[in-house]
C-alpha positions in Angstrom: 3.8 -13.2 -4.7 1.4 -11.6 -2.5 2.1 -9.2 0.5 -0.4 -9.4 3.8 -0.8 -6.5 5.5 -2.5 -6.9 9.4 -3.5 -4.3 11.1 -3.8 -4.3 15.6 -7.8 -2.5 14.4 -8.9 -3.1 11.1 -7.8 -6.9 10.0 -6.1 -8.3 6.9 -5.2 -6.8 3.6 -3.6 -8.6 1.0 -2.1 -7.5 -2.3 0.8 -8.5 -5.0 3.9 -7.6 -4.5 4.5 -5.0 -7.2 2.0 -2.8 -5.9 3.0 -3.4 -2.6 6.2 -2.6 -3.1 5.5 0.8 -5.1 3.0 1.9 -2.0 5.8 1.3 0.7 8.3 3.0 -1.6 5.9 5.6 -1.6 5.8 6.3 2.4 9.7 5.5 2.7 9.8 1.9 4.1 11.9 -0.9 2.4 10.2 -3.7 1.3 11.5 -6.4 3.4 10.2 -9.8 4.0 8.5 -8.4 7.7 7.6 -5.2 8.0 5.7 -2.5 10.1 4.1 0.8 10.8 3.7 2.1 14.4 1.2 4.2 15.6 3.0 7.4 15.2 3.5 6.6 11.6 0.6 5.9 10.2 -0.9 9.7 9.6 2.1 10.4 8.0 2.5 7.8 5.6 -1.4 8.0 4.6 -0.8 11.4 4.0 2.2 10.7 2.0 0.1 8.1 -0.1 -3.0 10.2 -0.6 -0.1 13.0 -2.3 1.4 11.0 -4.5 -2.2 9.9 -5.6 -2.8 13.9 -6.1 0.3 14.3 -8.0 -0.6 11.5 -10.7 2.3 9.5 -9.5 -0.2 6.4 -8.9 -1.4 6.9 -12.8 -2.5 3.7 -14.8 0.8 2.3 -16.8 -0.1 2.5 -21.0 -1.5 -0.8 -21.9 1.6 -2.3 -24.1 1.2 -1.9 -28.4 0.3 -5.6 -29.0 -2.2 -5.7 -25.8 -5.3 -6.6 -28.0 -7.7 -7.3 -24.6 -8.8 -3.8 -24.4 -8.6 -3.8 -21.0 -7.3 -0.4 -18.9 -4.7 -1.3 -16.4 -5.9 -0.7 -12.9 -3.8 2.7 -11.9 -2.1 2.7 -8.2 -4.4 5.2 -7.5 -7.6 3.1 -6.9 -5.1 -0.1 -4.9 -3.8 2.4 -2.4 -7.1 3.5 -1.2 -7.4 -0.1 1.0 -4.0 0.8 2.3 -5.2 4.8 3.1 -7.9 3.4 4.5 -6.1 0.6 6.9 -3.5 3.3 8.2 -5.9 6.0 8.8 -8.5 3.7 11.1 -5.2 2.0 12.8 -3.9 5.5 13.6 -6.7 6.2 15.7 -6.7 2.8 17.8 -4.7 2.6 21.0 -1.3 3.5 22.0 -0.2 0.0 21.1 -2.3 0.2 17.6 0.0 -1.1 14.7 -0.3 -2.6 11.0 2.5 -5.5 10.4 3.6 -7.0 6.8 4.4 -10.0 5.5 5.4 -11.6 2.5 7.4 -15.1 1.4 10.7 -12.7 0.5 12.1 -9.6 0.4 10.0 -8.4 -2.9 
């Protein structure tokens, strides 16, 4: 399932639901079906993200014992920078400046 972020400034964003989910966990918000961030929120929760970026709690998951691809997992780190990016540019729109989610379910 995939999660579309819209922001009043800066467009669309989309991204899966896991991740989406672990970023809004991240900055406090439930991950509801409809969602959104306010103008007075956004510093805040791009702070939050880029902290628990800092702290390593966005680190790649282990690739699993009988993954024979040899592929690294993409870390949350590098998929919440869009998100940073979207809330920081929105926060400095106009009073009425906001980002909105959506997804097909409450993921």
């Amino acid at each position: 399932m995939l999660v579309t972020f819209v922001s009043s400034e800066t467009g669309e964003l989309m991204m899966f639901a896991d991740v989406a989910r672990q970023l809004l966990h991240a900055v406090g918000k439930e991950t509801t079906r409809r969602g959104s961030f306010v103008r007075d929120e956004m510093a805040g929760a791009a702070a939050a993200l880029r902290a628990a970026v800092a702290r390593g709690e966005a680190a790649a998951p282990k690739p699993a014992d009988d993954d024979e691809s040899g592929e690294q997992p993409v870390s949350l780190g590098p998929r919440a920078w869009p998100l940073i990016d979207m809330l920081e540019r929105t926060a400095k729109g106009g009073a009425h400046a906001n980002i909105l989610w959506e997804a097909a379910a409450d993921f």
